[in-house]
N, C-alpha and C positions, 0 to 999 in steps of 0.2 A: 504494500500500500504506500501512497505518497507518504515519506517523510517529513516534512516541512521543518523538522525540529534539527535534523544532521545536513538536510540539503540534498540529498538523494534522491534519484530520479523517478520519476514515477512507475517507468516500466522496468522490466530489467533489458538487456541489450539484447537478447536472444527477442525478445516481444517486440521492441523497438525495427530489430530487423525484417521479421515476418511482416511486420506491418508495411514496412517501406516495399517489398517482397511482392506481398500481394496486389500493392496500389500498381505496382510495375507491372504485374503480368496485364494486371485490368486497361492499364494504358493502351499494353500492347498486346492486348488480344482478338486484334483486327486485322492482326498480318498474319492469321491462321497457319501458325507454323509452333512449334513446341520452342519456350526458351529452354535453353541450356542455363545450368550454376554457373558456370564460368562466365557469361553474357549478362547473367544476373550481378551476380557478385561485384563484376570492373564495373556497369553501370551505375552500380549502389556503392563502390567503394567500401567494399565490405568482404572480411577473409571469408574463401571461397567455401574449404572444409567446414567453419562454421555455418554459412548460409546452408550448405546441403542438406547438413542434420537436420536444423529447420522446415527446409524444407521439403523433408521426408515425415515430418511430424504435423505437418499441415496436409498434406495427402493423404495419412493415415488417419486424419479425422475428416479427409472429406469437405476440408476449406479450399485446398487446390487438386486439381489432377496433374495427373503425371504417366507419362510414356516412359516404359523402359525401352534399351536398346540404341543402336546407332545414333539413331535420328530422335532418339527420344528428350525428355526435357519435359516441364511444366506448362500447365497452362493455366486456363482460368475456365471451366466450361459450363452447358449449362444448368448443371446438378451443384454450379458452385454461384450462381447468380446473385443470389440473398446474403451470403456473407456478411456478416457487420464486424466492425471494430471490436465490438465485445465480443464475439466471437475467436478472434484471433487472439486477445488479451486473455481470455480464458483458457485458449487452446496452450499457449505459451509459459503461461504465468499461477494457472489454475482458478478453480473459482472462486478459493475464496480471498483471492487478490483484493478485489474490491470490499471486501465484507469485514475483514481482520481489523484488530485494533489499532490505531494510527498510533499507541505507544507501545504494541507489541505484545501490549499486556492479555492473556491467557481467557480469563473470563470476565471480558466486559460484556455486557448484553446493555439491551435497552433496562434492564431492571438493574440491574445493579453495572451502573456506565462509570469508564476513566474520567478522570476530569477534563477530558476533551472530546469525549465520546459525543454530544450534544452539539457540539459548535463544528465538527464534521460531518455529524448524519447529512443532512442537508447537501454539502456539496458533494460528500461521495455516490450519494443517490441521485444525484443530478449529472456526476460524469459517468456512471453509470445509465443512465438517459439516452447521454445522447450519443453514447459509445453504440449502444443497440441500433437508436434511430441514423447510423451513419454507415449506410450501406456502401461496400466498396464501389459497385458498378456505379454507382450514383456520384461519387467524390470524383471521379477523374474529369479532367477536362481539358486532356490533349497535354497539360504538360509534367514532364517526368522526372519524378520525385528520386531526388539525389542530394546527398550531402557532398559540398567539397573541403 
């Protein structure tokens, strides 16, 4: 869960990549050709053996497909259309990324909350929102999401 208190990021890097991963194949998934990791990886700037594993764990749930073989590679098809951000963050990070205590703490509930429990429900229910309402096919728009 977001840290706010050490500065830590909200996703871990592996979640971070899928993400960047997926918006990529949705960009480019009009040149009806399977990408390869290595096409993925240099255009995301991202080590190659680590995107794989990713995303073999994104396939294996059914967020992306994938061809093995020669020619094979990832894609985006249309058993993958729906995908949301929350989606991937859970696939990556688990589910109860979002739900856990912002101090880490063990058994906070709504009944018995940390002293911060109350002043994050609110926002982590809300990025929870609109991570769901943030459908990949829907977010692209021709241009392709890279870090340099």
């Amino acid at each position: 869960m977001l840290n706010l208190i050490s500065g830590e990021n909200m996703f871990t890097k592996s979640c971070q990549y899928a993400i960047r991963a997926v918006i990529f194949l949705a960009e480019n998934q009009a040149s009806d050709k399977n990408t390869g990791v290595k096409e993925i990886a240099d255009a995301l700037h991202v080590p190659q053996q680590f995107l794989a594993k990713i995303l073999q764990q994104l396939s294996r749930h059914n967020l992306i497909s994938s061809v093995k073989g020669p020619n094979g590679g990832f894609y985006l098809g249309e058993d993958n259309a729906e995908v949301t951000l929350l989606d991937i963050v859970e696939c990556m990070d688990g589910k109860s990324t979002l739900s856990t205590c912002i101090l880490g703490l063990p058994n906070c509930t709504n009944e018995h909350p940390c002293p911060l429990h109350h002043h994050f429900y609110g926002s982590r229910e809300g990025l929870k929102a609109t991570l769901s309402s943030c459908v990949v096919g829907a977010l692209v728009n021709g241009q392709v999401l890279s870090a340099k």
